[in-house]
N, C-alpha and C positions, 0 to 999 in steps of 0.2 A: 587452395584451401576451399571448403564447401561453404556454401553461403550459409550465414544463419539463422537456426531455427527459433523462433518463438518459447518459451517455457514457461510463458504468460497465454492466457487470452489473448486473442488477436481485440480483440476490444477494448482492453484495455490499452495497449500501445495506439491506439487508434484514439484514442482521449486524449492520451498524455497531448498527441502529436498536435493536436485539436486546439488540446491548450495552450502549447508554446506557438502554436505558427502564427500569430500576431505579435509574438514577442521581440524586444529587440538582442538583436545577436549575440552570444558573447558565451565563455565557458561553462560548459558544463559537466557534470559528473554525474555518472551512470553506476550504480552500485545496489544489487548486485548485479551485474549484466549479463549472467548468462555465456550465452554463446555471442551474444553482440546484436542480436535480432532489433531490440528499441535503439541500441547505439547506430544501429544505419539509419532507423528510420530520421534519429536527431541531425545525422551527418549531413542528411539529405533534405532538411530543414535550411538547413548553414551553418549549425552550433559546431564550435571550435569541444571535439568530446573528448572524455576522459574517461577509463573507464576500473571498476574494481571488484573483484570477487573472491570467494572461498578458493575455490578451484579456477586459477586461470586456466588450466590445460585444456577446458572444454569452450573456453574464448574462440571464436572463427572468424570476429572480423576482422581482415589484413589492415596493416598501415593504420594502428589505431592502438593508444597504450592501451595496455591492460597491468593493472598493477595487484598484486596479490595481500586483500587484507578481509579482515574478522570483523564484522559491525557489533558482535560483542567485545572489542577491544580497540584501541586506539586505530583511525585509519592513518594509511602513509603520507598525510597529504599537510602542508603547513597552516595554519592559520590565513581564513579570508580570503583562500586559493580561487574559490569558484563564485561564478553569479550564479547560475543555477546549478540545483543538485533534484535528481531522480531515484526514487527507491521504490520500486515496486516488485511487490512479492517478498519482501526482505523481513517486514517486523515479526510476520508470525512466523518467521522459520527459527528464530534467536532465541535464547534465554534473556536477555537484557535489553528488551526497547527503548529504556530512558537512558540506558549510554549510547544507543544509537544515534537519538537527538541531540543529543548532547554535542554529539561527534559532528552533527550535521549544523546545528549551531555554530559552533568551533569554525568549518572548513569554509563555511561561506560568507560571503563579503555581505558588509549593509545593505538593506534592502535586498539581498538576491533571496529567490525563490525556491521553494522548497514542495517537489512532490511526491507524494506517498501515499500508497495503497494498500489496504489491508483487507480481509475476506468480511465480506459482510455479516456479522453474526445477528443482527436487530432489524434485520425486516420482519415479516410475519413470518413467512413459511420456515426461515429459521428458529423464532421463536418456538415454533409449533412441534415440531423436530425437537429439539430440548425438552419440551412440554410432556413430550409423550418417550424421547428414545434417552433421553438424557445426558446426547450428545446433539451437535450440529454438523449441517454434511462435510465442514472444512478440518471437525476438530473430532472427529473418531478418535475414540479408545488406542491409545497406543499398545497394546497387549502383546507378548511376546509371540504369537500366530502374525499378527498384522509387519511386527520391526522383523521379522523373518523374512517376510515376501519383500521390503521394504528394500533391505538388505540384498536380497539376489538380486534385485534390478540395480542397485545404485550401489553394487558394495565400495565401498569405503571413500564413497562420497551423501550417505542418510542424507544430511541438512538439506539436501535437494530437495528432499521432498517432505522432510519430517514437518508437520506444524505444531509445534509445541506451544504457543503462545496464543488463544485466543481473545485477540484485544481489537476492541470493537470504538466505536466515534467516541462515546466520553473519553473514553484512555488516551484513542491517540491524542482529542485538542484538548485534555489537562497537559502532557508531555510537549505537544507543541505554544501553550502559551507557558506552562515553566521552563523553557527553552527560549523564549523571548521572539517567538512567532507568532503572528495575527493570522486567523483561520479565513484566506480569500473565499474561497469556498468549495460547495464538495458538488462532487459529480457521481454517477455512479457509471458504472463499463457498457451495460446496454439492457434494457428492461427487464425482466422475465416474461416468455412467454403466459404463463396461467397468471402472472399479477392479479388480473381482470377477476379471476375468484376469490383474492382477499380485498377486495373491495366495500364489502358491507362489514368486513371486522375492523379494516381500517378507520373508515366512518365511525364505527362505535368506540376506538382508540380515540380518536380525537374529539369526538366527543365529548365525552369522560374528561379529557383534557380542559374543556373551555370549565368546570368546576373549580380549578388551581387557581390562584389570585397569579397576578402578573408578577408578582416579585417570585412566587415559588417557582412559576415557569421560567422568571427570566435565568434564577440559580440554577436551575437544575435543569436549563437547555430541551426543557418539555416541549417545546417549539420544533428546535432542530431534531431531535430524535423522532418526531413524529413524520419529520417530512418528508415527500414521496419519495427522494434517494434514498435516505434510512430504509423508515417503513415499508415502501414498497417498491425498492430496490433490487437491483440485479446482486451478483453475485458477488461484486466487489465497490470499495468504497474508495474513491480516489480524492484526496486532497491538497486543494493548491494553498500552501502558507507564503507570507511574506517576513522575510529576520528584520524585525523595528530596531 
């Protein structure tokens, strides 16, 4: 069997890994995993993995479950199964992110940890992109030229690549605290190179910010959306929740 490949950034499995390698051992679950590329990286940690996806047939890592389910629907897994659970790459390719959480709630034990990445839509240079094309680089126009090309490369596996879902830091931590998760905290995959030129629009974002009283800020997380993961964040947004 070929060893395998990534269908993530190599940076962002290189976070994940970041984040659990101080952690203490114990099950986890990989969904969607792909070919199994973060599932070695976790084996190889010492996590006891599990693993779940749309299409297992394109699963490559030997000696290692892979069980076949839909994160818009029930996954195969019992109640309180797992300490940790991984989802990366997973919300924006679904119709339904709040039964994912849901599901991800559901499958993990008290206290286990929960991480999940989504495309970054709220830095600047994304803003700016919306500002001007009316899309962002993660969430182009689905137009029947684009599901076309989409289609010859992945036919009758789309969800691979389709992003249909553009849901950004408010979304995911409303969904992970009505889900009964505390937001540990966020990361992002690895800088942007040009960051360094939104640097004086940043300043004037936050800025602008310190006019809000504390309690408006504190509502509406004017804090956390301003900060350099956000705002002047790389291309993905990774976060580590705890189930209270």
């Amino acid at each position: 069997m070929q060893s395998p490949v990534a269908l993530a950034h190599e940076a962002i499995h290189e976070t994940v890994e970041n984040i659990l390698k101080s952690a203490e051992r114990g099950k986890i679950l990989d969904v969607p995993a792909g070919e199994g590329a973060l599932a070695l990286r976790l084996k190889n940690l010492g996590f006891t993995v599990f693993c779940c996806d749309l299409y297992t047939e394109i699963f490559k890592l030997s000696e290692t479950e892979i069980k076949r389910g839909n994160l818009d629907a029930k996954l195969p897994y019992d109640d309180k199964s797992f300490d940790y659970l991984v989802c990366v790459e997973g919300l924006e390719h679904i119709e339904n992110p709040a039964n994912a959480m849901r599901e991800f709630a559901r499958i993990l034990k008290e206290n286990g940890t929960l991480i999940v990445s989504v495309p970054n839509i709220m830095n600047i240079e994304e803003r700016l992109k919306w500002l001007f094309n009316g899309y962002t680089s993660h969430f182009k126009p689905l137009s029947s030229e684009a599901l076309a090309e989409i289609s010859k490369e992945f036919g009758g596996m789309e969800e691979i690549a389709l992003h249909v879902n553009p849901i950004g830091y408010s979304e995911v931590r409303y969904l992970l605290e009505k889900n009964g998760f505390s937001l540990q905290k966020t990361y992002l995959d690895k800088p942007k190179k040009n960051s360094w030129a939104y640097f004086p629009l940043a300043a004037l974002i936050k800025l602008a910010a310190r006019f809000s009283s504390a309690n408006k800020k504190k509502s509406r997380w004017t804090d956390e959306l301003n900060s350099d993961e956000v705002l002047l964040g790389g291309n993905t947004l990774i976060f580590e929740a705890k189930k209270n």
